[in-house]
mmCIF file of the C-alpha atoms, coordinates in Angstrom:
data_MODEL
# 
_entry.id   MODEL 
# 
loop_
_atom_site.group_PDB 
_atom_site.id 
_atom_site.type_symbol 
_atom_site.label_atom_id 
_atom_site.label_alt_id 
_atom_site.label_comp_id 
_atom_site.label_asym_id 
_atom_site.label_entity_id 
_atom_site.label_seq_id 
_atom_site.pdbx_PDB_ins_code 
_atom_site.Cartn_x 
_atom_site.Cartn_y 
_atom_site.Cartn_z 
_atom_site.occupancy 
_atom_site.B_iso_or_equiv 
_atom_site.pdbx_formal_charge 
_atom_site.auth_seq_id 
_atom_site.auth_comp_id 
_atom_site.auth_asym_id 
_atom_site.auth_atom_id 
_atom_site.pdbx_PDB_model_num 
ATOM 1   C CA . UNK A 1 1   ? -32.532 3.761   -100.824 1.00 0.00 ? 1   UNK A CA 1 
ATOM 2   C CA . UNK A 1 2   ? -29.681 4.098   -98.031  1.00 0.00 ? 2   UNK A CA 1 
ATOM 3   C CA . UNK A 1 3   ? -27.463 1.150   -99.246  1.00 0.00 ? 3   UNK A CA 1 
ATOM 4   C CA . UNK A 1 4   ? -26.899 0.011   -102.920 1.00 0.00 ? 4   UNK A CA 1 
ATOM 5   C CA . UNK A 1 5   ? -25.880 -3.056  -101.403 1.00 0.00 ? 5   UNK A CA 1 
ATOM 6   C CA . UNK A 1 6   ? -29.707 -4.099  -100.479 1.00 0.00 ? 6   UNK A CA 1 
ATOM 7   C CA . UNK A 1 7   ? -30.571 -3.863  -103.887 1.00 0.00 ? 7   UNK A CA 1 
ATOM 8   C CA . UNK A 1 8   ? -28.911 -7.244  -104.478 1.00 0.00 ? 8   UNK A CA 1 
ATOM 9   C CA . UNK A 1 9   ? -31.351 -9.650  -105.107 1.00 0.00 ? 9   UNK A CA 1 
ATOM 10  C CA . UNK A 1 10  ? -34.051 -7.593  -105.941 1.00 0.00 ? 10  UNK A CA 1 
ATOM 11  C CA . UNK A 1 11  ? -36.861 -7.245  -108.178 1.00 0.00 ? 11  UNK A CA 1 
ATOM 12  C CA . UNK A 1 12  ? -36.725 -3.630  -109.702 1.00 0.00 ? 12  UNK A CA 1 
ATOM 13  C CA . UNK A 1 13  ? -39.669 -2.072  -112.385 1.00 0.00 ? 13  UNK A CA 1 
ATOM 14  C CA . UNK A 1 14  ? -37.976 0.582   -114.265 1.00 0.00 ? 14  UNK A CA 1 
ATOM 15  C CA . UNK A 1 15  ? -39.905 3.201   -116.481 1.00 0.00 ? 15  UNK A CA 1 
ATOM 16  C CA . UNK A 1 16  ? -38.403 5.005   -119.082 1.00 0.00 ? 16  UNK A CA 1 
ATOM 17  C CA . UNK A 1 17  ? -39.313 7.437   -121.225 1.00 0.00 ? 17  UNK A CA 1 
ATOM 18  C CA . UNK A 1 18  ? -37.031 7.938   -124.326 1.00 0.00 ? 18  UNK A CA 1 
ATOM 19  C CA . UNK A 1 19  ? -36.031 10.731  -126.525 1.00 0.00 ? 19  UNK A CA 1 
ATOM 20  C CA . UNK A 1 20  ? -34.426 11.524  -129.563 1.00 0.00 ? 20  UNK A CA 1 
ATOM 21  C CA . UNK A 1 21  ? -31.600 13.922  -128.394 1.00 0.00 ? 21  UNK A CA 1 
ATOM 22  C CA . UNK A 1 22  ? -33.193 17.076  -129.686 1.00 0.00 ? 22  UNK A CA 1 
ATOM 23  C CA . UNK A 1 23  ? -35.741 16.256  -126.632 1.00 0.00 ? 23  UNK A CA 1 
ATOM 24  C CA . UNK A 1 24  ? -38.476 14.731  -128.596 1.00 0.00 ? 24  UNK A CA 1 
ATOM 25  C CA . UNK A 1 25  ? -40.393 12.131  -127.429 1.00 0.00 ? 25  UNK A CA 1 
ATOM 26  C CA . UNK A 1 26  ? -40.301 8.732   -128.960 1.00 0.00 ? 26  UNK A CA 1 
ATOM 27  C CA . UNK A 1 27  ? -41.897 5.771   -126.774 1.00 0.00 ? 27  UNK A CA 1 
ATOM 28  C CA . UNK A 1 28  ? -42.320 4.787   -123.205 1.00 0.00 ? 28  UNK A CA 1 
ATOM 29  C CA . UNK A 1 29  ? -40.164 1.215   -122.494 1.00 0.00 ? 29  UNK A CA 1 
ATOM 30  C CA . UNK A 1 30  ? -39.983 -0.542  -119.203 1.00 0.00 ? 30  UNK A CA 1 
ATOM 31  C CA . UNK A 1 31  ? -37.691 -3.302  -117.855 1.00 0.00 ? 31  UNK A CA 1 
ATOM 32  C CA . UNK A 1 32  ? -38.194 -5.298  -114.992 1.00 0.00 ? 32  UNK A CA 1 
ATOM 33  C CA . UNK A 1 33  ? -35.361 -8.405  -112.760 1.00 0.00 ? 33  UNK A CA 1 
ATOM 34  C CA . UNK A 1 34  ? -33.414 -9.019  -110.677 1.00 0.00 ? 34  UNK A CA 1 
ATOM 35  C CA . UNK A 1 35  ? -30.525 -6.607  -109.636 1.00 0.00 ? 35  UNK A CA 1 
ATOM 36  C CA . UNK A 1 36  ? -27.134 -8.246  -110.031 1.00 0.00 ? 36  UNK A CA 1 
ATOM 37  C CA . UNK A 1 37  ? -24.759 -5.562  -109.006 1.00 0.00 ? 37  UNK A CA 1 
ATOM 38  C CA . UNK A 1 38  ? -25.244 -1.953  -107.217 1.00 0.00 ? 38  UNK A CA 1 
ATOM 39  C CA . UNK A 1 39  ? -22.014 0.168   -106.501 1.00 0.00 ? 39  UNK A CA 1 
ATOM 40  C CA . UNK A 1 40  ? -21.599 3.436   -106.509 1.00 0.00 ? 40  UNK A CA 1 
ATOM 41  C CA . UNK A 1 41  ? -18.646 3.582   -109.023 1.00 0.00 ? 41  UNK A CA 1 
ATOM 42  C CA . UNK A 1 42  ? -20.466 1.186   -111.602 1.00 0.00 ? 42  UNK A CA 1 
ATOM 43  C CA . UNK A 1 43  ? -24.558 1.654   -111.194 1.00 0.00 ? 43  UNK A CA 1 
ATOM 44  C CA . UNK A 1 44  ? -26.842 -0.788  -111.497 1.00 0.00 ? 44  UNK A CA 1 
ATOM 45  C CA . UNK A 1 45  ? -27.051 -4.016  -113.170 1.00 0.00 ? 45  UNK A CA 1 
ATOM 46  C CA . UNK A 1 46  ? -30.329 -5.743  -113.372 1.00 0.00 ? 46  UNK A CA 1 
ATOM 47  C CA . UNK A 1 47  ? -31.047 -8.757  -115.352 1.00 0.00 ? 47  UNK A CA 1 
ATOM 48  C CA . UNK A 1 48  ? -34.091 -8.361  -117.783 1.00 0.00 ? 48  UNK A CA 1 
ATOM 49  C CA . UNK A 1 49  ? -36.383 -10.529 -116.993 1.00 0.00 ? 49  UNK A CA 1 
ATOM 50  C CA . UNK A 1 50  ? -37.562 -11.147 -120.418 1.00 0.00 ? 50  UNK A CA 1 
ATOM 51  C CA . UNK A 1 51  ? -34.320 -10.904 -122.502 1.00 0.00 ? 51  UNK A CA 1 
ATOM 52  C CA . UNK A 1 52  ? -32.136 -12.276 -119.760 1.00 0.00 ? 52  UNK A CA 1 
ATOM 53  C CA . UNK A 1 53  ? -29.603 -9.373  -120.504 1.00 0.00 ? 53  UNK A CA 1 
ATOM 54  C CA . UNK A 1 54  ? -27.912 -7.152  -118.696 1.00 0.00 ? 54  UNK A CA 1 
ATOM 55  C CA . UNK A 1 55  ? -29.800 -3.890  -118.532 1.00 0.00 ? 55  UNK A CA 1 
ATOM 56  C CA . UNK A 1 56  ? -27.564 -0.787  -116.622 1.00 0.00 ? 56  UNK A CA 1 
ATOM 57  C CA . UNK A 1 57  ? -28.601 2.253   -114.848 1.00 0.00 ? 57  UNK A CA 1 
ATOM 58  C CA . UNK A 1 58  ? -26.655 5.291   -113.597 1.00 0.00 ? 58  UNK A CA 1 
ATOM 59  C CA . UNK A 1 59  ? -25.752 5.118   -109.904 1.00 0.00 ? 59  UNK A CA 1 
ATOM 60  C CA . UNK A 1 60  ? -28.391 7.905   -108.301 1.00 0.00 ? 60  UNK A CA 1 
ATOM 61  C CA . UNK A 1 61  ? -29.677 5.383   -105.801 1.00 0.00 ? 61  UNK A CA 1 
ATOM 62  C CA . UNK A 1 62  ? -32.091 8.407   -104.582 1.00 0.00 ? 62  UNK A CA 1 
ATOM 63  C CA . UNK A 1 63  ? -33.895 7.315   -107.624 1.00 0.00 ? 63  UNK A CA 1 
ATOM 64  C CA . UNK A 1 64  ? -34.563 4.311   -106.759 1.00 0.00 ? 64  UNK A CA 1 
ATOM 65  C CA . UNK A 1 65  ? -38.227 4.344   -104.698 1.00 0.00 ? 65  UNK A CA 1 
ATOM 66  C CA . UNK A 1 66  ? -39.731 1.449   -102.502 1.00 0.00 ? 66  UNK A CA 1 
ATOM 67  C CA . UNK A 1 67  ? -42.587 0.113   -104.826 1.00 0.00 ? 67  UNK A CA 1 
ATOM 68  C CA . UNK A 1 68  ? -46.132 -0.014  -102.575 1.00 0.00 ? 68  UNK A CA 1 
ATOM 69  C CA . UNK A 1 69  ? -47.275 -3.238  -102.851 1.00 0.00 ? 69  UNK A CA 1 
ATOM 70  C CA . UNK A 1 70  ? -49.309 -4.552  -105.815 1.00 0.00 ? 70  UNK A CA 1 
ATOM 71  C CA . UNK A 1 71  ? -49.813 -5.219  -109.362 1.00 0.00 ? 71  UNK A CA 1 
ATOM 72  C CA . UNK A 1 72  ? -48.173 -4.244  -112.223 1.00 0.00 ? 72  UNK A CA 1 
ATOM 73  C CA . UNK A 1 73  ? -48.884 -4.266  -115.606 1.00 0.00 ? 73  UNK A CA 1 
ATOM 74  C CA . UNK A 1 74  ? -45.855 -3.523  -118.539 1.00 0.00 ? 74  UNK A CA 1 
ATOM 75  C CA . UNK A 1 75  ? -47.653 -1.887  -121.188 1.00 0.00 ? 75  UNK A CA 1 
ATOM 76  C CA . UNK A 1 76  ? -46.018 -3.341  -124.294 1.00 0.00 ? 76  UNK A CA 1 
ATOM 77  C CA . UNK A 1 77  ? -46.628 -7.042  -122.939 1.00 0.00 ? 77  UNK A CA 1 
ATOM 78  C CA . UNK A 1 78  ? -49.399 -6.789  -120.490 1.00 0.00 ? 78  UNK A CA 1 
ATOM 79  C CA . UNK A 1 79  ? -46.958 -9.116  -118.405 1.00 0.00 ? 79  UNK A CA 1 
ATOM 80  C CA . UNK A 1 80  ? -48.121 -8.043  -115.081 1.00 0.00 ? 80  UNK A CA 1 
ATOM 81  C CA . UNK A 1 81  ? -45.485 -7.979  -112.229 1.00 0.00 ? 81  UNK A CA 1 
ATOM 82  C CA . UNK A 1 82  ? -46.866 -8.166  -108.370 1.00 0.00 ? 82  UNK A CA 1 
ATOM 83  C CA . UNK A 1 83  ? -45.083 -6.871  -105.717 1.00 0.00 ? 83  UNK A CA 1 
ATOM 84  C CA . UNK A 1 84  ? -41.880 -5.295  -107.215 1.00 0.00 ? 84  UNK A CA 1 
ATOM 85  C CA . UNK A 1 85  ? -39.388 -4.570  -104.569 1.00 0.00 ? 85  UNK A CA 1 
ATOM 86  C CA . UNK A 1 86  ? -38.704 -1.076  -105.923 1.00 0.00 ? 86  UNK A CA 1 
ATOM 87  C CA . UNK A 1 87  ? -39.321 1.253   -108.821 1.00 0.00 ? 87  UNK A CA 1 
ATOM 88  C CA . UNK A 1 88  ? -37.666 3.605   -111.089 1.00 0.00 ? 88  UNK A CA 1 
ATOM 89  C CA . UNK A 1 89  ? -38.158 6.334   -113.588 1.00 0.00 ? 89  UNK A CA 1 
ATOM 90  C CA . UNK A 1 90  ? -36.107 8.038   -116.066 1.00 0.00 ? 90  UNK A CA 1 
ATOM 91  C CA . UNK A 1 91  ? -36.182 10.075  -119.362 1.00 0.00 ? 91  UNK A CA 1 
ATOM 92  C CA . UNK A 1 92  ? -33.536 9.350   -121.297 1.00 0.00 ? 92  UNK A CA 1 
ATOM 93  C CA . UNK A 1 93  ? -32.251 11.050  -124.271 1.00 0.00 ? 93  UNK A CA 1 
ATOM 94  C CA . UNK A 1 94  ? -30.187 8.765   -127.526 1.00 0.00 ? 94  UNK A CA 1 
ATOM 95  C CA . UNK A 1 95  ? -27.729 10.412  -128.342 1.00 0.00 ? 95  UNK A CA 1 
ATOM 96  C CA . UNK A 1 96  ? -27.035 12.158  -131.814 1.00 0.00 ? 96  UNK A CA 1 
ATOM 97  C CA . UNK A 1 97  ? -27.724 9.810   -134.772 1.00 0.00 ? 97  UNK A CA 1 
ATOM 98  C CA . UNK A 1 98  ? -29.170 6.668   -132.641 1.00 0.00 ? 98  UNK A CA 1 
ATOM 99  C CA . UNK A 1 99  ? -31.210 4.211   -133.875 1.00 0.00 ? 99  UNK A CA 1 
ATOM 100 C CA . UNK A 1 100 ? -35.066 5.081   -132.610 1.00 0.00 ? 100 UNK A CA 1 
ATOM 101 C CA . UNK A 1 101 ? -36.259 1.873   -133.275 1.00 0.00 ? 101 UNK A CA 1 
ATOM 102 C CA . UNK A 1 102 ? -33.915 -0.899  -131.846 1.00 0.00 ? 102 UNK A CA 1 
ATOM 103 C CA . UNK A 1 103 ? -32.422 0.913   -128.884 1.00 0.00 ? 103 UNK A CA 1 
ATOM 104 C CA . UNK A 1 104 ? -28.761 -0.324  -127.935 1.00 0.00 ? 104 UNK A CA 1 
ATOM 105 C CA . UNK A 1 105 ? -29.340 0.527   -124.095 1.00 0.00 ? 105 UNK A CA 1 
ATOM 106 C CA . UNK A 1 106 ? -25.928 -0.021  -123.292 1.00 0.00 ? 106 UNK A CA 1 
ATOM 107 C CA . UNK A 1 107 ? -24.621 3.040   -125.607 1.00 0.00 ? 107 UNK A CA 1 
ATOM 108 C CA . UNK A 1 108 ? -23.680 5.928   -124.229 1.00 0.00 ? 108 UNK A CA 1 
ATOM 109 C CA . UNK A 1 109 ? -27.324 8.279   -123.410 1.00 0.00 ? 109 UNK A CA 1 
ATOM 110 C CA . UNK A 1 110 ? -28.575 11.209  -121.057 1.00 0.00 ? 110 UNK A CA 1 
ATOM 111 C CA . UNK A 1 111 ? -30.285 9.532   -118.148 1.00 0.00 ? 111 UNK A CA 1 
ATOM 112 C CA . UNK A 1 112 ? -32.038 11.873  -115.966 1.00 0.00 ? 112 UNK A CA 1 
ATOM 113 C CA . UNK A 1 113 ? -34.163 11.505  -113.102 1.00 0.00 ? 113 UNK A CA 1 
ATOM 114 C CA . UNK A 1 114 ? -37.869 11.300  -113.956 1.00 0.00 ? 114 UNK A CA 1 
ATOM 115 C CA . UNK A 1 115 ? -40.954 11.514  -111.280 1.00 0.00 ? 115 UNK A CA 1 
ATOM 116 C CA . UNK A 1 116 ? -40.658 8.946   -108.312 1.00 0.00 ? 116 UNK A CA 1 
ATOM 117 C CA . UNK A 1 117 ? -43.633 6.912   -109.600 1.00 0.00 ? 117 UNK A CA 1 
ATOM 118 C CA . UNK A 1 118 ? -44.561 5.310   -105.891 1.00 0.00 ? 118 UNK A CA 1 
ATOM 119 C CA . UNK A 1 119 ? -46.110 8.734   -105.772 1.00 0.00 ? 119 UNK A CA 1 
ATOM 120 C CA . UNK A 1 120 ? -48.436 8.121   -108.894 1.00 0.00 ? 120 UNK A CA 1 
ATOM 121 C CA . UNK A 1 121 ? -49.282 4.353   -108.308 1.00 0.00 ? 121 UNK A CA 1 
ATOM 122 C CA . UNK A 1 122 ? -52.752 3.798   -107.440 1.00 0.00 ? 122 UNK A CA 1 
ATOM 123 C CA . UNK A 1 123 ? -53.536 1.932   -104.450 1.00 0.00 ? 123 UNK A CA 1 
ATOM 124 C CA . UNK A 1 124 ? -53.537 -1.837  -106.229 1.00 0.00 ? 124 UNK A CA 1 
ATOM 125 C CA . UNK A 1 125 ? -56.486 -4.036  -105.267 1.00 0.00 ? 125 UNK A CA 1 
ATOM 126 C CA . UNK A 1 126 ? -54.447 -6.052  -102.881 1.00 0.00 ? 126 UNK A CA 1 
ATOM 127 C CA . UNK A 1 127 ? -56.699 -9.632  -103.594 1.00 0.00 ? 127 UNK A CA 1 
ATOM 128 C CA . UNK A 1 128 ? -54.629 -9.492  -106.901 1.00 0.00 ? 128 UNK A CA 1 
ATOM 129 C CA . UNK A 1 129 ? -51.155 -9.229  -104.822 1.00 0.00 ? 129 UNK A CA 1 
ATOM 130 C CA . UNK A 1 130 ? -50.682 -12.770 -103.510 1.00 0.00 ? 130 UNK A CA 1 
# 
């Protein structure tokens, strides 16, 4: 990503793979809408697409990965999202104490950089990509 400026506007699949803050694994989540705001000093602010909230990510725009074109399907909800403009991954660790079950995402946590998963999406059958 050069600019965070031309993530305005944007449709942006984030993966996220949470952990209690002794590094065990809890769950897999992903959000998915439209970014609002990108700036270095503040990060990212997408609006969920499902909860309408704000959802916030740390500003390492290096992490954030042109999406190949295609379908994709949000395990959870089987909602199934074509053509993202870009994609995201990070494990994140609650801090101390958090609740595991109802995650307050805008709490203070350890975000750190996962995989860039354009490099692990397969090839999606384009007919489905309208």
């Amino acid at each position: 990503m050069s600019e965070p400026g031309d993530l305005i506007g944007k449709v942006v699949l984030v993966g996220i793979a949470l952990h209690r803050a002794d590094g065990v694994f809890i769950r897999q989540a992903q959000v998915h809408g439209v970014v609002k705001q990108a700036a270095p000093e503040t990060g990212v602010v997408i609006e969920d697409a499902s909860t309408k909230q704000s959802f916030f990510l740390p500003p390492a725009f290096d992490q954030i990965h042109v999406a190949p074109p295609g379908v994709y399907r949000l395990k959870e909800t089987e909602e199934e999202i074509v053509n993202p403009d870009f994609l995201t991954q990070w494990d994140v660790r609650l801090p101390e104490g958090a609740n595991e079950t109802t995650v307050d995402w805008q709490q203070s946590m350890d975000w750190r950089a996962g995989p860039n998963p354009a490099d692990s999406h397969p090839k999606a059958d384009e007919s489905n990509a309208d």
